[in-house]
C-alpha positions as CSV (number, residue, x, y, z in Angstrom):
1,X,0.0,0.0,0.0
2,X,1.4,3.3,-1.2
3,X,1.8,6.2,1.3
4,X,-1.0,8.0,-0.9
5,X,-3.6,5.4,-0.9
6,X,-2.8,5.1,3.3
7,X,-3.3,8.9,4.0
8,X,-6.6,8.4,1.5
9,X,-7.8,5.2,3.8
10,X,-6.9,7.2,7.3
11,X,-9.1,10.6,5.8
12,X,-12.1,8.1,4.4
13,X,-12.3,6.8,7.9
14,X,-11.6,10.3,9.7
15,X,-14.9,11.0,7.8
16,X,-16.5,8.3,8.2
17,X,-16.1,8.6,12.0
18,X,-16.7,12.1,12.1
19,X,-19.9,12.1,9.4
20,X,-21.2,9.2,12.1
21,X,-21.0,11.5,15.3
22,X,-22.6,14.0,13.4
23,X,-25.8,12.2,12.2
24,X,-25.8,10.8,15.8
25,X,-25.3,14.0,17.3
26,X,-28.6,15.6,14.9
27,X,-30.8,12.6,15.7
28,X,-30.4,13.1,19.6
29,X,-31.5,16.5,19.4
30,X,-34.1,15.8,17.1
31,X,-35.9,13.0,19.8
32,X,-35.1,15.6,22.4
33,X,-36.7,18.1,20.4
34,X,-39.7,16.1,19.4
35,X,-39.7,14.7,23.1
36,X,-40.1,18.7,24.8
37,X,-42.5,19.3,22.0
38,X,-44.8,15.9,22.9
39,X,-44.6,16.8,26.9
40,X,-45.3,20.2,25.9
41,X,-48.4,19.9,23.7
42,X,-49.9,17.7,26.8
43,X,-49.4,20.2,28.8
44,X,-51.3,22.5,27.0
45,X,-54.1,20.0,27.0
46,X,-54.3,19.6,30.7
47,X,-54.1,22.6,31.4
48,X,-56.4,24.0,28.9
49,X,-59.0,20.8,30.5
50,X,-58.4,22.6,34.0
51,X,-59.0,26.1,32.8
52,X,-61.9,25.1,31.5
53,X,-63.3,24.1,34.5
54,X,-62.0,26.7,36.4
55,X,-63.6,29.1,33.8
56,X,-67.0,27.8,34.4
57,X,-66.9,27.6,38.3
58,X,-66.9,31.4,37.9
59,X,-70.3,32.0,35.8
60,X,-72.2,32.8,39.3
61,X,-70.7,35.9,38.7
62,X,-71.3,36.8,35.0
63,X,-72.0,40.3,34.1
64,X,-74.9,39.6,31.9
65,X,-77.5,37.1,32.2
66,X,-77.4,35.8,35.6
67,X,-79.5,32.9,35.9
68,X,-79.9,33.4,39.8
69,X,-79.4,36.0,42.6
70,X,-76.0,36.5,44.1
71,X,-76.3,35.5,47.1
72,X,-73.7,35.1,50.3
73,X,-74.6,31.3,50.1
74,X,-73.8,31.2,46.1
75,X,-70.2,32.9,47.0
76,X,-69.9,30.5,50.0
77,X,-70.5,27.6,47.6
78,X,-67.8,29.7,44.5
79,X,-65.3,29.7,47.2
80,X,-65.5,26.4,48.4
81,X,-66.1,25.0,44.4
82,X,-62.6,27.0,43.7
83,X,-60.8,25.5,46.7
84,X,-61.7,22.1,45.5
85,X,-60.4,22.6,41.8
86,X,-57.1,24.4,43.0
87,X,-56.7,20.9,45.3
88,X,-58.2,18.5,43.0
89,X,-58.2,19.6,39.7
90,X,-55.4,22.4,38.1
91,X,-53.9,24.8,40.7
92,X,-50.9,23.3,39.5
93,X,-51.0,24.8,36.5
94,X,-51.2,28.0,37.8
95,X,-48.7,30.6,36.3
96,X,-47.3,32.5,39.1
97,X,-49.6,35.7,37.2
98,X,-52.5,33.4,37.4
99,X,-52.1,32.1,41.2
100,X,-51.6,35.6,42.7
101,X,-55.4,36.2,40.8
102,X,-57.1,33.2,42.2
103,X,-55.7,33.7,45.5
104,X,-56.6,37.7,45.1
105,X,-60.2,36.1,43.8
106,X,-60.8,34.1,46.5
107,X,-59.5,36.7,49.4
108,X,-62.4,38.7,48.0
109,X,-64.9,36.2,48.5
110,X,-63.8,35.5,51.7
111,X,-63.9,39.0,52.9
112,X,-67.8,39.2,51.2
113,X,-68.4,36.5,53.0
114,X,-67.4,38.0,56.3
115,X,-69.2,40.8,55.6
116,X,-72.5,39.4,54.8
117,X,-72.6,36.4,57.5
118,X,-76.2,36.2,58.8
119,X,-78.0,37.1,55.7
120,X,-76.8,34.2,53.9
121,X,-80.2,34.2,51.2
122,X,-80.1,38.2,50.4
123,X,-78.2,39.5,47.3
124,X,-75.7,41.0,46.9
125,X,-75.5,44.5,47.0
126,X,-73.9,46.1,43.7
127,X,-70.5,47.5,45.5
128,X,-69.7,43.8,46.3
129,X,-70.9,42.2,43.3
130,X,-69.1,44.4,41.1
131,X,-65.9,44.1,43.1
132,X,-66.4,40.2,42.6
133,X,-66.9,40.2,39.5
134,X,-63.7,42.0,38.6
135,X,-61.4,39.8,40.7
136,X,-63.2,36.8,38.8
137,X,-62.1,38.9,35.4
138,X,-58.7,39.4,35.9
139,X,-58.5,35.5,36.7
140,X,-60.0,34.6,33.8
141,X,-57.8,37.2,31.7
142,X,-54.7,35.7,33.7
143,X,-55.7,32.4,32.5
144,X,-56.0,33.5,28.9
145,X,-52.5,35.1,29.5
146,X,-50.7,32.0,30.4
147,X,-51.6,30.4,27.2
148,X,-50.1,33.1,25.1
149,X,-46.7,32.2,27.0
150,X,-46.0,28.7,25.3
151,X,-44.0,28.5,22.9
152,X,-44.8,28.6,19.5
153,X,-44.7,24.9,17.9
């Protein structure tokens, strides 16, 4: 074997080696990649199945079309329906945005409450309704914030 067609054989395999930790190198990162986008997509689901239900807990308090009287009892019964969820259902997947609201949310229930114990069946008044209301929005907007935060796929 001629000292050409050596030096040839040793660069062939030089590339050979390094063409080999290349293509393994790219398809690591590629299942890592498709692995962060898999766990991410589900956690969009779950969350987005939590939200949901979080979302709905709060209708007592819609702005138009109430279906009953806002009562101390109904906000007794929101608070304790939130509590549950955050436990149960999805206050994991609170953003740190999103947990200071509920928490905000739920101080001003508990404060309603306070303030109307012993006239558990009469309405609201609209001071306090409105105020609830509000803290309910700005969960709700909080919520719809933390999806805008992924990233984009």
């Amino acid at each position: 074997m001629t000292e050409a067609s050596a030096l040839g054989a040793t660069l062939t395999a030089s590339a050979t080696v390094v063409a080999a930790a290349l293509t393994g190198f790219v398809t690591y990162r590629i299942a890592r990649w498709n692995m962060r986008k898999d766990l991410e997509l589900e956690l969009r689901r779950q969350r987005l199945d939590a939200f949901k239900k979080l979302w709905a807990l709060s209708q007592p308090l819609a702005k138009y079309g109430r279906s009953e009287p806002v009562t101390p009892a109904v906000i007794t019964q929101l608070s304790q329906d939130l509590r549950r969820w955050y436990f149960e259902e999805g206050g994991m997947f609170l953003s740190d945005a999103s947990r200071d609201s509920y928490f905000a949310f739920q101080e001003s229930l508990k404060q309603a409450i306070e303030l109307k114990q012993g006239s558990e069946q009469i309405s609201l008044d609209d001071a306090t309704f409105e105020t609830l209301r509000k803290k309910g929005s700005e969960l709700r907007s909080t919520l719809r914030e933390s999806f805008s935060r992924f990233p984009q796929m």
